[in-house]
N, C-alpha and C positions, 0 to 999 in steps of 0.2 A: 426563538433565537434568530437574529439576522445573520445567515450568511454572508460573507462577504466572498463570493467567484474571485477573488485574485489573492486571499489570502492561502499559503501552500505551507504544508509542513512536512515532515520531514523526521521520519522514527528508526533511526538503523546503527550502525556501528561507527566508531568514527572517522572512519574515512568516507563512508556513504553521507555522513552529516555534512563533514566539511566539502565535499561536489556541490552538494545543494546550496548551502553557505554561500554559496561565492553567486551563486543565482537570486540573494537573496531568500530564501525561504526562511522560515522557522524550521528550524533543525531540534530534533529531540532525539541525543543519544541513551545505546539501549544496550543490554544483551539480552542475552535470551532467559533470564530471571526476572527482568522485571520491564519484557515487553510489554507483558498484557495489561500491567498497570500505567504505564508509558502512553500506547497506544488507545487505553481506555481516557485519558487524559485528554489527550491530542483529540482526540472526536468527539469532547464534551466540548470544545471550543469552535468559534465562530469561521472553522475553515472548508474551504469550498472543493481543496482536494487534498488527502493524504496520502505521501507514497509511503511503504513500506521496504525496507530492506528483506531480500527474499530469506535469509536464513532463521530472520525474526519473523517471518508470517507463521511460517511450517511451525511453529510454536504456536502462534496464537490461530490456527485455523477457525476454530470455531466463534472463534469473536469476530472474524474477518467473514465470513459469513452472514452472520448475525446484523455488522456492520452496511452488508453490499445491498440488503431489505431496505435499507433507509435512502431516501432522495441524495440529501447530504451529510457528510463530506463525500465525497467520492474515494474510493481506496484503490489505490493503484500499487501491485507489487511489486517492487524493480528488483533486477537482478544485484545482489552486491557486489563490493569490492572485492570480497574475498573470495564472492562467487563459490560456493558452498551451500545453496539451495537447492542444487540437481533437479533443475527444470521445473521447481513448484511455481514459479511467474511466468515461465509460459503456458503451462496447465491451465492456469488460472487465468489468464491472457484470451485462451483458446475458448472458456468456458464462457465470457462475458461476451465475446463473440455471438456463439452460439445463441444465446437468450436474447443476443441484441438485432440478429440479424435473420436467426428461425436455420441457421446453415454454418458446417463451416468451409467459409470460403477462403478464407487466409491460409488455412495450413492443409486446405485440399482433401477432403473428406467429407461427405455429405450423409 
């Protein structure tokens, strides 16, 4: 599969689609029944980075994991609109850190 680095999508509720929207992204709206097949979708295609809405990761944790092994897409969780993830993107924010940098230095704790 060719990646292409500038193609971005976009897996979350619809106010989190329509942000991105407006940035151009590929948007794929979700809830939380049919993220895992949404976001399994979305990372069978030629894109270079995936954000995730955080209320719809906490559902699909284990495929978000599964997904972070792989070079490409990239999965990045963002916080939603509704904001209703209760800190699982920054957890997880915190955690790519650590593996990336051997420390965490962002949130101050070594």
């Amino acid at each position: 599969m060719n990646y292409s680095f500038t193609k971005i999508a976009v897996v979350g509720d619809n106010d989190t689609c329509l942000a991105f929207k407006a940035i151009g992204a590929d948007t794929y709206a979700a809830g939380l029944d049919s993220a895992n097949k949404v976001l399994k979708d979305a990372a069978s295609k030629d894109y270079g980075m995936i954000f995730i809405a955080e209320e719809l990761a906490v559902g699909v944790a284990d495929m978000l994991q599964a997904l972070k092994m792989r070079l490409y897409p990239a999965i990045v969780v963002v916080p939603s609109a509704t904001g209703t993830g209760a800190g699982f993107a920054t957890e997880l924010l915190k955690k790519d850190i650590e593996r990336a940098i051997g420390s965490d230095a962002v949130f101050g704790k070594q």
